[in-house]
C-alpha positions in Angstrom: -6.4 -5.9 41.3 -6.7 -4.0 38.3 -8.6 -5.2 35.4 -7.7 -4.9 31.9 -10.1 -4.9 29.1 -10.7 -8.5 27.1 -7.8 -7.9 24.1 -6.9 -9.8 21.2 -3.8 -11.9 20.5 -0.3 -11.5 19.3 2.7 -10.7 20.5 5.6 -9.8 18.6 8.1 -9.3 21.3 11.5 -9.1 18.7 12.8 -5.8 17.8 13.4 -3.7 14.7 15.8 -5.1 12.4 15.9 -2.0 9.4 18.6 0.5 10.2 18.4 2.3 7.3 14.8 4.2 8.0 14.6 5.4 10.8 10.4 6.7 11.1 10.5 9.0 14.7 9.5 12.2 12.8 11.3 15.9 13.6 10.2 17.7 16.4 10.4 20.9 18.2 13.0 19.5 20.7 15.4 18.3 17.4 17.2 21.2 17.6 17.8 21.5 21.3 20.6 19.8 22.6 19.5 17.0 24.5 21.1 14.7 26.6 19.5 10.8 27.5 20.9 7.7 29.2 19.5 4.3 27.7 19.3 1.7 30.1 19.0 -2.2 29.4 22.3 -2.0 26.9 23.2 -6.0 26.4 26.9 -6.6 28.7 29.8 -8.0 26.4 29.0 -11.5 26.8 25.7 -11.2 24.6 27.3 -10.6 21.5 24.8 -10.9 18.9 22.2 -8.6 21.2 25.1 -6.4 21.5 26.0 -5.8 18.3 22.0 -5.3 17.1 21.5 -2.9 19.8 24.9 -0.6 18.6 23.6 -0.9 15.0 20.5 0.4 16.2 22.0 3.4 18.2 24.1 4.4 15.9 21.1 5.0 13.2 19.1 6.6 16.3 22.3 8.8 16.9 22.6 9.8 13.1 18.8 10.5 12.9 18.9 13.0 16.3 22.3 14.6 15.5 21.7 16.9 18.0 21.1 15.0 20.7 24.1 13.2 23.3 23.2 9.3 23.5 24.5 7.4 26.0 24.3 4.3 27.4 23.8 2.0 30.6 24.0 -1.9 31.1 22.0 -1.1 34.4 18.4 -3.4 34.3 15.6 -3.8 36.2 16.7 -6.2 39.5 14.6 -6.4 42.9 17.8 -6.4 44.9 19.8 -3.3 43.4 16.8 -1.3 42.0 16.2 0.4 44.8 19.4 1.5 45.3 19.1 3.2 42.1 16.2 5.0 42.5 17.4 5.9 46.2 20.4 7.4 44.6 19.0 8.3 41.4 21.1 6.6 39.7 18.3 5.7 37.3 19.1 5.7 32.8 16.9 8.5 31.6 14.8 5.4 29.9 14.7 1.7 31.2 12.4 -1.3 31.2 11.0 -2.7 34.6 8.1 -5.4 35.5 4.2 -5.1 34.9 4.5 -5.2 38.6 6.5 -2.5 39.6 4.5 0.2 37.6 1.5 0.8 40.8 4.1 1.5 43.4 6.5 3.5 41.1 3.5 5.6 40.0 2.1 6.3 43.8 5.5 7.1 44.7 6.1 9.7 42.3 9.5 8.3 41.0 8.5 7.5 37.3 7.9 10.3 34.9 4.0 11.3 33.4 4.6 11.2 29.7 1.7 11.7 27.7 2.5 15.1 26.0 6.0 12.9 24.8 3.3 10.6 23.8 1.5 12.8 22.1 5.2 14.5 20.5 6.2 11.1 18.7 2.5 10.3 17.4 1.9 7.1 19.6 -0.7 8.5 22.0 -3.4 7.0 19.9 -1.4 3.9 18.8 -0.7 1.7 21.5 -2.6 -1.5 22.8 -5.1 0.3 24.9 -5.3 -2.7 27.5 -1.5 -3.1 27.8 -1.2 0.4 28.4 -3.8 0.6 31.3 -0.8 -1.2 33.4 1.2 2.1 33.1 -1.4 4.7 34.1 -2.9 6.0 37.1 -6.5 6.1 38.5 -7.0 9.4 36.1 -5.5 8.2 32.7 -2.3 9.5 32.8 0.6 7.4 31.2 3.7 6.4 33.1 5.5 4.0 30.9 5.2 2.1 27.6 4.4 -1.6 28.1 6.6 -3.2 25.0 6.6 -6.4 25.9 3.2 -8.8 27.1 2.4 -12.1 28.0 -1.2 -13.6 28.9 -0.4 -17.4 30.4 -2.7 -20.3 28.8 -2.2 -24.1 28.1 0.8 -25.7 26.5 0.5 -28.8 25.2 2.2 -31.3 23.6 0.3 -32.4 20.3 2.3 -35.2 19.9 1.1 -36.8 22.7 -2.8 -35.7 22.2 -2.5 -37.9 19.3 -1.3 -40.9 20.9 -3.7 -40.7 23.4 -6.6 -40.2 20.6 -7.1 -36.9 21.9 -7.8 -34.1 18.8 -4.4 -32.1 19.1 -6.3 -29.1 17.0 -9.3 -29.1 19.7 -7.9 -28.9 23.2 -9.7 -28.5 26.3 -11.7 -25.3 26.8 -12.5 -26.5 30.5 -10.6 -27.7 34.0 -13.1 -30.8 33.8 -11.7 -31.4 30.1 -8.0 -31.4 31.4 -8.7 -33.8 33.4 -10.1 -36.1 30.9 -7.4 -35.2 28.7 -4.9 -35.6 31.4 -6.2 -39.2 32.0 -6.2 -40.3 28.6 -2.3 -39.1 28.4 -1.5 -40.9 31.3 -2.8 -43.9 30.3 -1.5 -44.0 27.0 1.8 -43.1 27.3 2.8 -43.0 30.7 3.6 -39.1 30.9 2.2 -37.1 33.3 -1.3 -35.8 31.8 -0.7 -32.3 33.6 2.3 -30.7 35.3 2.4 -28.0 37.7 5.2 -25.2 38.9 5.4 -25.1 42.1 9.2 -23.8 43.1 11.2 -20.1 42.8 8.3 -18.0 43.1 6.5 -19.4 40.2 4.0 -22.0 41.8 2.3 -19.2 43.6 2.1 -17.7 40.0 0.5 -19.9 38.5 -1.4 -20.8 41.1 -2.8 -17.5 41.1 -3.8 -17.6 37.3 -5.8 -20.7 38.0 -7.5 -18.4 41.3 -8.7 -16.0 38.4 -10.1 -18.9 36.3 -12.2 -20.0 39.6 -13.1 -15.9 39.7 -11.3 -15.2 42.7 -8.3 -12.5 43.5 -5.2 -12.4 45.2 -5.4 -9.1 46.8 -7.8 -5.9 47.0 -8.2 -2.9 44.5 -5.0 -0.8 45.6 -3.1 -3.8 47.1 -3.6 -3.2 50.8 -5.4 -6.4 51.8 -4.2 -10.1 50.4 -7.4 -12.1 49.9 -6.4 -15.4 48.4 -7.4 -17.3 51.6 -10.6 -17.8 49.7 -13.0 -20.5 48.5 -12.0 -19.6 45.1 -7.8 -20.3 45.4 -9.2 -23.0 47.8 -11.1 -24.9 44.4 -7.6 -24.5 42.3 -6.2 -26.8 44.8 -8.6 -29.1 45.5 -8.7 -29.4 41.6 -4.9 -30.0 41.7 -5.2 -32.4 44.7 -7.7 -34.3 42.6 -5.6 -34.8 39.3 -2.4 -35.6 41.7 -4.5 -38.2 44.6 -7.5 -39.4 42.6 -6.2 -39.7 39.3 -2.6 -40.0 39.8 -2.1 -37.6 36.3 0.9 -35.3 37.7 4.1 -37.2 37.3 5.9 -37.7 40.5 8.3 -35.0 40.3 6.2 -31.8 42.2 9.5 -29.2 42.4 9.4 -28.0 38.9 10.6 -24.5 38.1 10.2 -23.2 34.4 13.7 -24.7 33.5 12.6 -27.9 34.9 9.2 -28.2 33.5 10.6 -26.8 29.9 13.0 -29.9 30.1 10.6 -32.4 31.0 7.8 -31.1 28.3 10.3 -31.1 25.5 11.6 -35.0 26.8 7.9 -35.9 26.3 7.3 -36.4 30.1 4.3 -33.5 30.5 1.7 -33.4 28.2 0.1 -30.4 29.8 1.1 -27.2 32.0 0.2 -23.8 32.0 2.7 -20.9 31.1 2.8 -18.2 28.3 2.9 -18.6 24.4 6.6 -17.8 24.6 7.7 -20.8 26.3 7.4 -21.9 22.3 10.8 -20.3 21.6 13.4 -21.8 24.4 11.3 -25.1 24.1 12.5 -25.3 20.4 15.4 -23.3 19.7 17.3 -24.5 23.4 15.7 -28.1 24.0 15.0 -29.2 20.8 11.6 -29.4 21.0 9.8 -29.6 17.6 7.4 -26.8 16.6 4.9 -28.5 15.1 4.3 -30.8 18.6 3.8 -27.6 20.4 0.3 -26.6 21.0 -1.3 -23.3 22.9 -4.7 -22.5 23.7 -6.3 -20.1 26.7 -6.5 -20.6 30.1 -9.4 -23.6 30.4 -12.3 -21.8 31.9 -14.9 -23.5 35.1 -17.9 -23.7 33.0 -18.2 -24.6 29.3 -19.1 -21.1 27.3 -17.7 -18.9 29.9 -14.9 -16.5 28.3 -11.3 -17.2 29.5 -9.7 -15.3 32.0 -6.1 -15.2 32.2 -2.9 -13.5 34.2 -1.0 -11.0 32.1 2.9 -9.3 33.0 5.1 -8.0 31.3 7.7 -5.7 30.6 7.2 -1.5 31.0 9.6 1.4 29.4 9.8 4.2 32.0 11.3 7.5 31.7 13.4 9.0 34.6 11.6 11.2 37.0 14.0 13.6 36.8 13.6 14.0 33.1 13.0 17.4 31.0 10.5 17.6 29.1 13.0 17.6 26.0 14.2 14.1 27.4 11.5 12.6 28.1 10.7 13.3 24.2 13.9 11.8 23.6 13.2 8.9 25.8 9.9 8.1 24.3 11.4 8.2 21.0 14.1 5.9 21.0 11.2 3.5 22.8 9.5 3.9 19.5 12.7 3.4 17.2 13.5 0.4 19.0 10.9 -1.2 20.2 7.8 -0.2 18.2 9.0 0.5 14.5 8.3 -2.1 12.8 4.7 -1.8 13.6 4.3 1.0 11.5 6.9 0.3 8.9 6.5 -2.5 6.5 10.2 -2.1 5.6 11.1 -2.6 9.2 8.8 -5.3 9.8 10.2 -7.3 7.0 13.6 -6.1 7.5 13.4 -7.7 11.1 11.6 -10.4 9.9 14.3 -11.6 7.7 17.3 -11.1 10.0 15.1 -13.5 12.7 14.5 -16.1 9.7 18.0 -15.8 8.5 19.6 -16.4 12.8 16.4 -19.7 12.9 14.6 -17.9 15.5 11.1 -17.6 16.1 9.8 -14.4 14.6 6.1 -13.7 15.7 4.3 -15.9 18.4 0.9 -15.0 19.3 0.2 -13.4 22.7 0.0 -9.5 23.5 0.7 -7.0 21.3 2.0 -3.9 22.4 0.2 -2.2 19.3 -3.6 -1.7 18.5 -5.3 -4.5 17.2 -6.0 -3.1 13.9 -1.7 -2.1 13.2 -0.6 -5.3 14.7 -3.2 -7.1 12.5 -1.6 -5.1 9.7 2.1 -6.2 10.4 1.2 -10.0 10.6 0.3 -9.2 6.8 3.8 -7.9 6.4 5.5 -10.8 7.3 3.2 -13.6 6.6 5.3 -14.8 4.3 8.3 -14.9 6.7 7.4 -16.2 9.8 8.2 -19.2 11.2 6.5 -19.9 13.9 3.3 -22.5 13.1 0.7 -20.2 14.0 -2.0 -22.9 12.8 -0.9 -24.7 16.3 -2.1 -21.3 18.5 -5.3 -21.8 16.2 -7.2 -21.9 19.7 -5.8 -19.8 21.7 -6.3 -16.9 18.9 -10.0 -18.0 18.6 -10.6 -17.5 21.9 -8.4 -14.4 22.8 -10.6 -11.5 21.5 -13.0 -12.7 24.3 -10.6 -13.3 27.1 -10.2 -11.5 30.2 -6.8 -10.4 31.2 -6.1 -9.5 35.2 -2.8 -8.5 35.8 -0.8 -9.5 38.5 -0.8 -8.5 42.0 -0.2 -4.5 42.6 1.7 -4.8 46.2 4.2 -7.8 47.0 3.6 -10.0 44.2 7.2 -12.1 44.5 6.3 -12.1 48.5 3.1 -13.6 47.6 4.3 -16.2 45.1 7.0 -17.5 47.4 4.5 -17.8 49.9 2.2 -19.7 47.9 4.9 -22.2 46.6 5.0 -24.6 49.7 0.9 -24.7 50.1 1.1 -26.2 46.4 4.1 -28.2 47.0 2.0 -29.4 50.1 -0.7 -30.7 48.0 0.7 -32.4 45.2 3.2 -34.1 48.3 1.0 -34.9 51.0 -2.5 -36.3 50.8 -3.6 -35.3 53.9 -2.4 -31.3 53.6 -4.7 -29.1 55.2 -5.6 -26.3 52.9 -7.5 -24.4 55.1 -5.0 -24.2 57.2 -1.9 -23.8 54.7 -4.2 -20.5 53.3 -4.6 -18.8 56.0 -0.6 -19.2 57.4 0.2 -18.0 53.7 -2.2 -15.3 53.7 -1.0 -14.0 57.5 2.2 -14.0 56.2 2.0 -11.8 53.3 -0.4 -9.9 54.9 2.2 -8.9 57.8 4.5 -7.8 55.1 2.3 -5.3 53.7 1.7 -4.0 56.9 5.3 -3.1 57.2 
C-alpha cells in the first residue's frame, strides 16, 4: 500500500470556464509542429460538456497555432482499455483511475514527464500528496492527478437535530456513531447508519473502515492480499454490532451508491460513508437540500487519534509513445484545462460564474490537485461565488490538515472489492455469518488471482 502524506482539504474538481486568456506560456516546442490526440472528449449526447470542452479547444488551438489538435471520445474502461494499450490505440493524453497508475508505471506503458513538467512551470505546483499516486519508487512523474477524493462521513443534519444530536459537532469516533446512530433510530425511525455493500463498492468501503482500525488490504507492491486480518475482522464486528445489537442499519443491506444516494436524500439514512462529492448528485439530481447535508472525516478508533482515510481518483497520462514535443503538448492542454483557474483569478471567477449561472455546485471541499497555499488562494477568488455551504464541511476541514490519506489497493483492487461485497452482505444478513471463515475464502480468492 502506498502512503500518502497527511494533506489538507479542498477539492475543486470543475474546470476552467475563461476562454479568453489562455496562461500556458511560449515554449521552445511552439514553433515545432506538433501533433496530439486528446482523449476523454464528451460523445454528442452530453451537450452542455460538449460544447464547453470545444470552446475550450478552440482557444487552446488559437493559443498553439502551430500545433495539430485532435480529438478522441475514447475513456478510461476496464474492459476495452486493454485493448487500447495492446494496440496502441491510446490519445496522446487521457485520464485513468488512481488505481491503474502502479501497474501502468511497472509496465512501462505510461510516459515519465517531469522535464514537460518542468516546461509548463507546474513541477513545483501541484499537490505534492496527490501526485505521489503518479510516480515511481524514485520520484519520477507519470501522470497528473486532476481530480481527488478522500471518503468521510455524510450526514444528514436534518436529522441530527431531531434526534438532539449537535448537526455542527458530529462524531469524531466509531463508538460516537453508534451513539449517534441510536439516537437517529429512535427518534425518527431512519436507519442511524447505512452501509454499501453491492457492485464492487461494499468491499470499498469496507476497506476504508480496515484503514481506520490500522489494518491494510494488500502488501507494499501488491503481491500479497492481507485483509484476512484482525483489523478488517473489527470493521465487521463493529458493523455486525450496529446491525444485530442495535438494530441501527435499516433493513435494506444491497445498497449501491445510487441506492444509498436515494435513500439519504428520502430521509431514510442518517449516516454512511462516501466522498464530499456525493453533495452535488444528492442536490442537484435528488433534490436533496444543501444546507441538510453534513461531511466530516472518517471517525477514527480512539478519541484524539488523527483520521485516516481512502483516497482515488482520477490521473492525466501521456502516451508512451509520445515525443518529447508532445508530451509538452500534452502536459499543456492538462494545465489549460484542468488546472488554470488555480493560477488565474480571471479564470477562477470566470468558471465560477458560469457554474453559479448553470445552479451547480462550484467548490466542495475534498482534495485539491493544487498546493495548499494556491488552492487556498483560489477559494479567496471565488468566495464570493460559491455556492456550496462550506460552513456544513466545517469539520471535515478542521480535521483534514491532520488526516492520513492511503490510497487504494495497487494490484486487483475491483477483484478485491467484489470479493469483499458478499462477506459484508453476509453480515448485515445473517447473524450467525462466520467471519473468520468468510475472510479467509475472500482473501484465497483474490489471492489466486494475483498469482495468475
Amino acid at each position: 500500500m502506498r502512503k500518502l502524506t497527511p494533506i489538507a482539504a479542498g477539492l475543486g474538481l470543475a474546470v476552467v470556464a475563461s476562454l479568453a486568456a489562455c496562461t500556458t506560456g511560449p515554449t521552445d516546442f511552439e514553433s515545432q509542429e506538433v501533433t496530439i490526440t486528446i482523449g476523454n472528449q464528451p460523445p454528442a449526447s452530453q451537450e452542455a460538456e460538449l460544447a464547453y470542452f470545444n470552446e475550450k479547444l478552440d482557444a487552446f488551438r488559437e493559443a498553439h497555432p502551430n500545433w495539430t489538435i485532435e480529438t478522441s471520445e475514447a475513456v478510461w474502461d476496464a474492459t476495452t482499455f486493454p485493448a487500447l494499450l495492446a494496440g496502441n490505440n491510446l490519445p496522446t493524453v487521457i485520464g485513468v483511475p488512481f488505481t491503474e497508475m502502479s501497474g501502468l508505471i511497472q509496465r512501462g506503458q505510461v510516459a515519465p514527464i517531469d522535464d514537460a513538467l518542468a516546461t509548463a512551470g507546474l513541477d513545483d505546483q501541484l499537490n505534492a500528496s496527490t501526485l505521489d499516486i503518479a510516480q515511481d519508487d524514485a520520484g519520477a512523474t507519470y501522470g497528473i492527478p486532476i481530480q481527488a477524493y478522500a471518503l468521510g462521513l455524510a450526514y444528514n443534519r436534518a436529522l441530527f437535530e431531531q434526534a438532539g444530536l449537535d448537526a455542527d459537532a458530529p462524531p469524531s469516533t466509531w463508538d460516537e456513531v453508534r451513539e449517534a446512530a441510536a439516537a437517529i433510530t429512535e427518534s425518527t425511525g431512519a436507519a442511524g447508519f447505512a452501509q454499501l455493500t453491492t457492485a464492487n463498492q461494499g468491499g470499498w468501503i469496507l476497506a476504508a473502515e480496515t484503514y481506520t482500525y490500522g489494518g491494510e488490504m494488500e502488501n507494499a507492491d501488491g503481491t500479497e492480499v492481507t485483509f484476512d486480518s484482525d483489523e478488517t475482522r473489527s470493521a465487521l464486528e463493529y458493523l455486525k454490532a450496529l446491525r444485530w445489537e442495535d438494530d441501527t442499519m435499516g433493513s435494506n443491506f444491497l445498497l449501491d451508491a445510487n441506492g444509498m444516494a436515494q435513500a439519504f436524500a428520502a430521509g431514510q439514512v442518517g449516516m454512511f460513508v462516501i466522498q464530499s462529492g456525493a453533495y452535488q448528485p444528492l442536490t442537484e439530481l435528488l433534490g436533496f437540500p444543501g444546507a441538510d447535508f453534513g461531511f466530516t472525516a472518517m471517525p477514527t478508533v480512539d478519541d484524539g487519534d488523527a483520521p485516516v482515510t481512502l483516497s482515488g481518483g482520477t490521473v492525466q497520462i501521456v502516451n508512451a509513445e509520445a515525443t518529447e514535443a508532445q508530451k509538452v503538448a500534452a502536459v499543456e492542454w492538462i494545465d489549460f484545462y484542468f488546472l488554470e483557474k488555480y493560477r488565474s483569478e480571471e479564470a477562477a471567477v470566470a468558471d465560477a460564474q458560469l457554474k453559479a449561472d448553470q445552479g451547480t455546485a462550484i467548490d466542495i471541499p475534498g482534495l485539491p490537485p493544487v498546493s495548499e497555499e494556491q488552492y487556498a488562494t483560489y477559494l479567496e477568488w471565488i468566495a464570493d461565488l460559491n455556492n456550496v455551504p462550506t460552513e456544513n464541511f466545517a469539520p471535515y476541514l478542521a480535521l483534514a490538515p491532520d488526516q492520513v490519506v492511503l490510497s487504494e489497493p495497487v494490484a486487483s483492487a475491483q477483484e478485491l472489492y467484489a470479493a469483499l461485497d458478499p462477506v459484508v452482505q453476509a453480515v448485515l444478513t445473517d447473524p450467525d455469518a462466520d467471519i473468520d471463515a468468510l475472510l479467509a475464502e475472500a482473501a484465497a480468492a483474490v489471492q489466486a488471482k494475483l498469482a495468475r
